[in-house]
MMTF fields as JSON, N, C-alpha, C and O atoms, coordinates in Angstrom:
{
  "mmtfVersion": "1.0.0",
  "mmtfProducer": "UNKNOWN",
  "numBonds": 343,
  "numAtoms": 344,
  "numGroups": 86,
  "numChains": 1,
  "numModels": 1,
  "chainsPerModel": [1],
  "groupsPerChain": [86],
  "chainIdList": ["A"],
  "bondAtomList": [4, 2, 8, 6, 12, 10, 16, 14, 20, 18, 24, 22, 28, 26, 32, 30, 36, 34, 40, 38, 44, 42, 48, 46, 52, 50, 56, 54, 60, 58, 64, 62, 68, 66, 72, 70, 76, 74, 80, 78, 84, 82, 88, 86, 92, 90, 96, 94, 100, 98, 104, 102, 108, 106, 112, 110, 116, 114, 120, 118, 124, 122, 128, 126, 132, 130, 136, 134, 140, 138, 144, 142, 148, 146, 152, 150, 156, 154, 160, 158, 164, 162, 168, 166, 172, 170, 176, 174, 180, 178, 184, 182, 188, 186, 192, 190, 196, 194, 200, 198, 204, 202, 208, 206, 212, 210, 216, 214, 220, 218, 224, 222, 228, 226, 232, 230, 236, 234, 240, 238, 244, 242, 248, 246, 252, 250, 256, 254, 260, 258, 264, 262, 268, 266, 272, 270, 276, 274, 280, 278, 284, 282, 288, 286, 292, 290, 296, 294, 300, 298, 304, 302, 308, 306, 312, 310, 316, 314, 320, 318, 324, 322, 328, 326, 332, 330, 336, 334, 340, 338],
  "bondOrderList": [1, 1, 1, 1, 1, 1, 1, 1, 1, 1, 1, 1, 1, 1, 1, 1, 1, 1, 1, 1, 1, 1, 1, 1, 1, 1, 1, 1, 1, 1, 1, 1, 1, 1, 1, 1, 1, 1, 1, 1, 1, 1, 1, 1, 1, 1, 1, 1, 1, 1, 1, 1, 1, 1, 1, 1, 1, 1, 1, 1, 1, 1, 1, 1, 1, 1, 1, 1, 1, 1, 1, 1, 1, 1, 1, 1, 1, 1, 1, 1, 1, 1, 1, 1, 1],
  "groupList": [{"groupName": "UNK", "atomNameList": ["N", "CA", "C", "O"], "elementList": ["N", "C", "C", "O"], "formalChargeList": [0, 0, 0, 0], "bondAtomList": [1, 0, 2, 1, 3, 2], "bondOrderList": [1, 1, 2], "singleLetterCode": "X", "chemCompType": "L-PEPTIDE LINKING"}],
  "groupTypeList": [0, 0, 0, 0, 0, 0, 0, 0, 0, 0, 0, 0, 0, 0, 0, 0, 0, 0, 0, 0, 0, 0, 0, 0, 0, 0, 0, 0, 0, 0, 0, 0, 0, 0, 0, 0, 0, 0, 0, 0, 0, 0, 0, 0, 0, 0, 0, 0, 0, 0, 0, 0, 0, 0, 0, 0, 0, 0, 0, 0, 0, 0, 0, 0, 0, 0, 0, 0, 0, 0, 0, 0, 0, 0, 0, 0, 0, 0, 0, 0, 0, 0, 0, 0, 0, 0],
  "groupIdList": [1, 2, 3, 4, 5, 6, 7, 8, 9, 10, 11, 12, 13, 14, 15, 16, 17, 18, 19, 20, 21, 22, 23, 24, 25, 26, 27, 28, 29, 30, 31, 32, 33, 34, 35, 36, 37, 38, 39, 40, 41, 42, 43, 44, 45, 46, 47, 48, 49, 50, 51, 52, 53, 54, 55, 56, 57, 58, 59, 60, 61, 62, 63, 64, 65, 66, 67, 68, 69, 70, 71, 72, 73, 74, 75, 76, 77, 78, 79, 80, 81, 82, 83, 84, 85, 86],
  "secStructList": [7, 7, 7, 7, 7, 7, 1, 1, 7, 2, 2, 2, 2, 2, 6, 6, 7, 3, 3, 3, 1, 1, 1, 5, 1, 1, 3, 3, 3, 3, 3, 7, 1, 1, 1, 7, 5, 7, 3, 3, 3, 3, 3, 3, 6, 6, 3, 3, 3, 3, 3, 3, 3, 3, 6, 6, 3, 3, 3, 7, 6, 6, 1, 7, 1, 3, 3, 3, 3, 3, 3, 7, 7, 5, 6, 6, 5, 7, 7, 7, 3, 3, 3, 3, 3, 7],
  "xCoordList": [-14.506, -13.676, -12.28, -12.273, -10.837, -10.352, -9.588, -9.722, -8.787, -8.232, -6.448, -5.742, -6.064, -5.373, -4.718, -5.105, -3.749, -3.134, -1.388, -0.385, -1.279, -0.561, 0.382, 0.076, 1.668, 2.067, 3.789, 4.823, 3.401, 4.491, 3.788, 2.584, 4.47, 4.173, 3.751, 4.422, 2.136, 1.857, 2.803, 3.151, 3.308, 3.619, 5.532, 6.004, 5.878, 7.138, 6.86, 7.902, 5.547, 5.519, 5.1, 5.172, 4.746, 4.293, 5.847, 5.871, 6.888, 7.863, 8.729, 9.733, 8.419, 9.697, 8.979, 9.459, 8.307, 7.183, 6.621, 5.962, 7.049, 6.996, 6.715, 7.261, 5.388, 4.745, 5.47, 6.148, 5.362, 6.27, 5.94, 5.764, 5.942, 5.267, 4.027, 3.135, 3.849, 2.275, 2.103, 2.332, 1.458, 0.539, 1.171, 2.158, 0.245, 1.411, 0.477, -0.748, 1.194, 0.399, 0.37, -0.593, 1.836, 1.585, 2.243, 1.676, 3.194, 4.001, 4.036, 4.429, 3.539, 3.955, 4.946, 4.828, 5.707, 6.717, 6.335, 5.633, 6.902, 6.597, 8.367, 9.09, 8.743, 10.055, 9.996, 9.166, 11.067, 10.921, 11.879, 12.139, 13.171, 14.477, 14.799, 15.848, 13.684, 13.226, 12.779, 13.352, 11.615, 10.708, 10.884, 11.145, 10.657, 9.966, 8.972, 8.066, 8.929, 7.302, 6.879, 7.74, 5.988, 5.356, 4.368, 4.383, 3.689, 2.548, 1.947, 1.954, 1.39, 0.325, -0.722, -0.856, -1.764, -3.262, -3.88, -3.79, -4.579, -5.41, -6.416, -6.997, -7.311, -8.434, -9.088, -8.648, -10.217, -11.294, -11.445, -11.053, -12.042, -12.547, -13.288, -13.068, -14.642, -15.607, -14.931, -15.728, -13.339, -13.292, -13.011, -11.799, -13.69, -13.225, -11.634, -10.809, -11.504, -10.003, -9.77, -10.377, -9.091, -8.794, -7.977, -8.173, -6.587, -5.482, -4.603, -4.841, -3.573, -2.837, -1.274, -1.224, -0.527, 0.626, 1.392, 1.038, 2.662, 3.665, 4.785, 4.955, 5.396, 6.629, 6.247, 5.05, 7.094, 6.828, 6.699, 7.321, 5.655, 5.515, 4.219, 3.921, 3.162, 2.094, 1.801, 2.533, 1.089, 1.196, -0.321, -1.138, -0.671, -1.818, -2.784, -3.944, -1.614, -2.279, -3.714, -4.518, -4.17, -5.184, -6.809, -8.014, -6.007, -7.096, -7.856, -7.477, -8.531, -9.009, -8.53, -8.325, -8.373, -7.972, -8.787, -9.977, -7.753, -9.021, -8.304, -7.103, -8.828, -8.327, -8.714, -9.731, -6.776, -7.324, -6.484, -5.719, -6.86, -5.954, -4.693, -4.817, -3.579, -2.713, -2.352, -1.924, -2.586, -2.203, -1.192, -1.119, 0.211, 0.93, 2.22, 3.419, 1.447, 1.993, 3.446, 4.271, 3.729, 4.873, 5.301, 4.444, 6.729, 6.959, 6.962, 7.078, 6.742, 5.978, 4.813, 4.54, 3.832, 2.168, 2.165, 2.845, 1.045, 0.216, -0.082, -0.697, 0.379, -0.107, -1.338, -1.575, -1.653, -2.818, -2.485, -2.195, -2.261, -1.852, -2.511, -2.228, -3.131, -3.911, -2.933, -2.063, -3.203, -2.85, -3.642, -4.796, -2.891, -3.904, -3.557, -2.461, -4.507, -4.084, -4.026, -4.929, -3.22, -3.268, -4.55, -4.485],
  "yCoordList": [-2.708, -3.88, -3.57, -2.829, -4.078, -3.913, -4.967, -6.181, -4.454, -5.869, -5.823, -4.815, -7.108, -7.061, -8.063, -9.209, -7.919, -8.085, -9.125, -8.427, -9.979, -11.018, -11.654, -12.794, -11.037, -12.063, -12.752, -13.057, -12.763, -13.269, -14.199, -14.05, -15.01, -15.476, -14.534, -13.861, -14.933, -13.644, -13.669, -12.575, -14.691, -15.372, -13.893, -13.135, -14.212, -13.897, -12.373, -11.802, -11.087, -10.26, -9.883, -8.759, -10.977, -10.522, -10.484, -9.578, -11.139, -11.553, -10.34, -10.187, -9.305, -8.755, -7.366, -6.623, -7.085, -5.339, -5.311, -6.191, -4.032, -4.371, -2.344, -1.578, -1.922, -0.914, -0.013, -0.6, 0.975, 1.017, 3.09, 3.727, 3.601, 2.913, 2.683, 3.471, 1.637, 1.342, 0.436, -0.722, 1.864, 2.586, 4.096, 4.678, 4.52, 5.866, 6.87, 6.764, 7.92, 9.602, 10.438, 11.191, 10.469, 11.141, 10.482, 10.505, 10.074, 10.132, 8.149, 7.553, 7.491, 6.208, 5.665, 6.015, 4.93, 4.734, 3.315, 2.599, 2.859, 0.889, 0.912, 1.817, -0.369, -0.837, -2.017, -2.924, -1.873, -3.383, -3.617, -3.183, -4.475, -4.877, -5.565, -5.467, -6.193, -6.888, -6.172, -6.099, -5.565, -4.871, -3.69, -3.25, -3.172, -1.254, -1.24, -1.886, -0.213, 0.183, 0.966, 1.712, 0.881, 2.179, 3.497, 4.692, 2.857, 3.458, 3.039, 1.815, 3.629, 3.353, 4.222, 5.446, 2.813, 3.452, 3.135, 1.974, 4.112, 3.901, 3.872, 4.927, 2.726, 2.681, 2.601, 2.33, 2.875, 2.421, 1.447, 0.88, 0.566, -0.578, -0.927, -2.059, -0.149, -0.406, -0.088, 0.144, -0.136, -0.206, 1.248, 1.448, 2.215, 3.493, 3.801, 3.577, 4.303, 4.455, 6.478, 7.352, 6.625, 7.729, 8.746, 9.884, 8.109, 9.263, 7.493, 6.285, 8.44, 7.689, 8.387, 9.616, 7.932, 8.676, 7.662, 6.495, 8.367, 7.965, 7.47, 7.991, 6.1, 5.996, 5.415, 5.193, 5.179, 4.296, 5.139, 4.788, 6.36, 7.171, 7.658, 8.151, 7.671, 8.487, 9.357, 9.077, 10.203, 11.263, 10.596, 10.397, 10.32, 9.479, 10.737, 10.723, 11.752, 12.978, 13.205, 12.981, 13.57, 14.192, 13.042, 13.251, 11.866, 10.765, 11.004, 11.949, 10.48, 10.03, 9.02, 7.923, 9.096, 8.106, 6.866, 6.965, 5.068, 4.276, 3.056, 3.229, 1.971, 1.409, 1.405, 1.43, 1.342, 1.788, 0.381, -0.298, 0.113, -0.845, 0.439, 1.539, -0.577, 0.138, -0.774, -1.92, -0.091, -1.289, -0.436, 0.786, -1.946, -1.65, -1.753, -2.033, -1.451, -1.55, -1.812, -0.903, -2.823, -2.821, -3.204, -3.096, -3.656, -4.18, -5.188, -5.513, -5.895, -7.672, -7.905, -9.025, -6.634, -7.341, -6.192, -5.166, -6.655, -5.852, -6.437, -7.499, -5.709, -6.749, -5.584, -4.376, -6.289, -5.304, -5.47, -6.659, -4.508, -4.655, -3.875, -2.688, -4.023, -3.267, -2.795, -3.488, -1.111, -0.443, 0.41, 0.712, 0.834, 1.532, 3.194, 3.48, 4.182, 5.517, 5.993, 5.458, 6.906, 7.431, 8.955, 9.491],
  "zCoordList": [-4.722, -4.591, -5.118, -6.101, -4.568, -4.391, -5.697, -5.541, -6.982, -7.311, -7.514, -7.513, -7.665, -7.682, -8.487, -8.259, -9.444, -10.286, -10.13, -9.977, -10.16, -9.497, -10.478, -10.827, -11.077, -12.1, -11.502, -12.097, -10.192, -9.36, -8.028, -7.819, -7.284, -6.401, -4.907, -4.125, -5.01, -3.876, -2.869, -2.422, -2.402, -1.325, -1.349, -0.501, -2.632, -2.641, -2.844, -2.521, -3.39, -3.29, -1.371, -0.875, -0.728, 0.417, 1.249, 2.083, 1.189, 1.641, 1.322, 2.017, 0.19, -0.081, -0.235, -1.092, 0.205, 0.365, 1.815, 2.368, 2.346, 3.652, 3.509, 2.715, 4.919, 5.073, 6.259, 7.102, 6.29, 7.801, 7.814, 6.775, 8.964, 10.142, 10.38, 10.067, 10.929, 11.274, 12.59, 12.939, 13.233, 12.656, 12.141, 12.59, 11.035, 10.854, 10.959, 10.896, 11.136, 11.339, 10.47, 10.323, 9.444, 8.146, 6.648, 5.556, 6.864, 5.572, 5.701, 6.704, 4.458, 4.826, 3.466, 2.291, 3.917, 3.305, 2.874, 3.589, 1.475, 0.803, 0.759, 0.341, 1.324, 1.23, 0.173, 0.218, -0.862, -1.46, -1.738, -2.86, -0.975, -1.527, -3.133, -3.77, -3.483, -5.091, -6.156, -7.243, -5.809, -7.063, -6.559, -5.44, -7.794, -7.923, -7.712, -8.238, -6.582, -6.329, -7.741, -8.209, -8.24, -9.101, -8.549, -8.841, -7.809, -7.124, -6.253, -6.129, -5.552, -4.409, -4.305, -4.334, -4.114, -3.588, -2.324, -1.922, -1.544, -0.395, -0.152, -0.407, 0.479, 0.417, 1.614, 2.732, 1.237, 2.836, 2.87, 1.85, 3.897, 3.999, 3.277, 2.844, 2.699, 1.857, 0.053, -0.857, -0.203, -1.394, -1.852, -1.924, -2.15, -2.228, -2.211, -1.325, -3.301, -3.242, -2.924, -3.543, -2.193, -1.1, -1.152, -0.724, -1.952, -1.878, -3.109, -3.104, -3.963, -4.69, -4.989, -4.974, -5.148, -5.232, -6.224, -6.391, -6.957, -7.751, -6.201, -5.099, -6.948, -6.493, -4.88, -4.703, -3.808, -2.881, -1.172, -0.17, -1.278, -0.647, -0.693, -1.781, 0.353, 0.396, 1.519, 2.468, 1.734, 2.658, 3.26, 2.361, 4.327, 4.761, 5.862, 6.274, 6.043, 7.303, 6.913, 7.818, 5.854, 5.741, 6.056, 5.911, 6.521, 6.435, 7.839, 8.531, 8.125, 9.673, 10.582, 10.063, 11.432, 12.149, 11.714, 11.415, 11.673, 11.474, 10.626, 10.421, 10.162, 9.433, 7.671, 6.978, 7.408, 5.518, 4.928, 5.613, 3.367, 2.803, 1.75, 1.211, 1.945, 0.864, -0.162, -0.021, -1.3, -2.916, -3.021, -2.886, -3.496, -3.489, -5.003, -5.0, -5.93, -7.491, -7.889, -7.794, -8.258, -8.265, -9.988, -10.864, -10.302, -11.619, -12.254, -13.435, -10.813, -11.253, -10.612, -10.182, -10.457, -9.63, -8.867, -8.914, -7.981, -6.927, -5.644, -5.552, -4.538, -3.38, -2.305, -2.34, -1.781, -0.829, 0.286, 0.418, 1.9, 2.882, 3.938, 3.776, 4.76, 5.878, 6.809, 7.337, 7.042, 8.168, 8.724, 8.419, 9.658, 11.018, 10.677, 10.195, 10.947, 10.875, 12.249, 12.893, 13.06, 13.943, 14.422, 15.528]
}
């Protein structure tokens, strides 16, 4: 299970963290005009966490094609966001 940690308005971390590209093939990038990313984690559907990286960049190539979640750590909370792998 997947958690996540909220000490801002989800609404306003969903509004201002944005995934791109997706669907992506290798390198995925977290945009956040507001907060600092800190980190990111990737998960499977079933929870399993997959690959993690510092800072607002993960390398996703080595995954399978398919759908994964990305947590997205920031300096006021955590948001969770589904993308597609190529």
């Amino acid at each position: 299970m997947v958690k996540v940690n909220v000490s801002v308005g989800l609404e306003d971390l969903e509004e201002h963290i944005s995934i791109y590209p997706n669907p992506v093939k290798g390198m995925m990038h977290v945009n956040s005009n507001k907060y600092r990313v800190n980190t990111v984690q990737v998960f499977a559907l079933n929870g399993q966490e997959l690959l993690s990286a510092e800072g607002s960049e993960v390398n996703v190539e080595s995954l399978q094609a398919g759908i994964y979640f990305i947590k997205v750590n920031t300096n006021q909370g955590a948001i969770v966001k589904r993308f597609s792998k190529l």
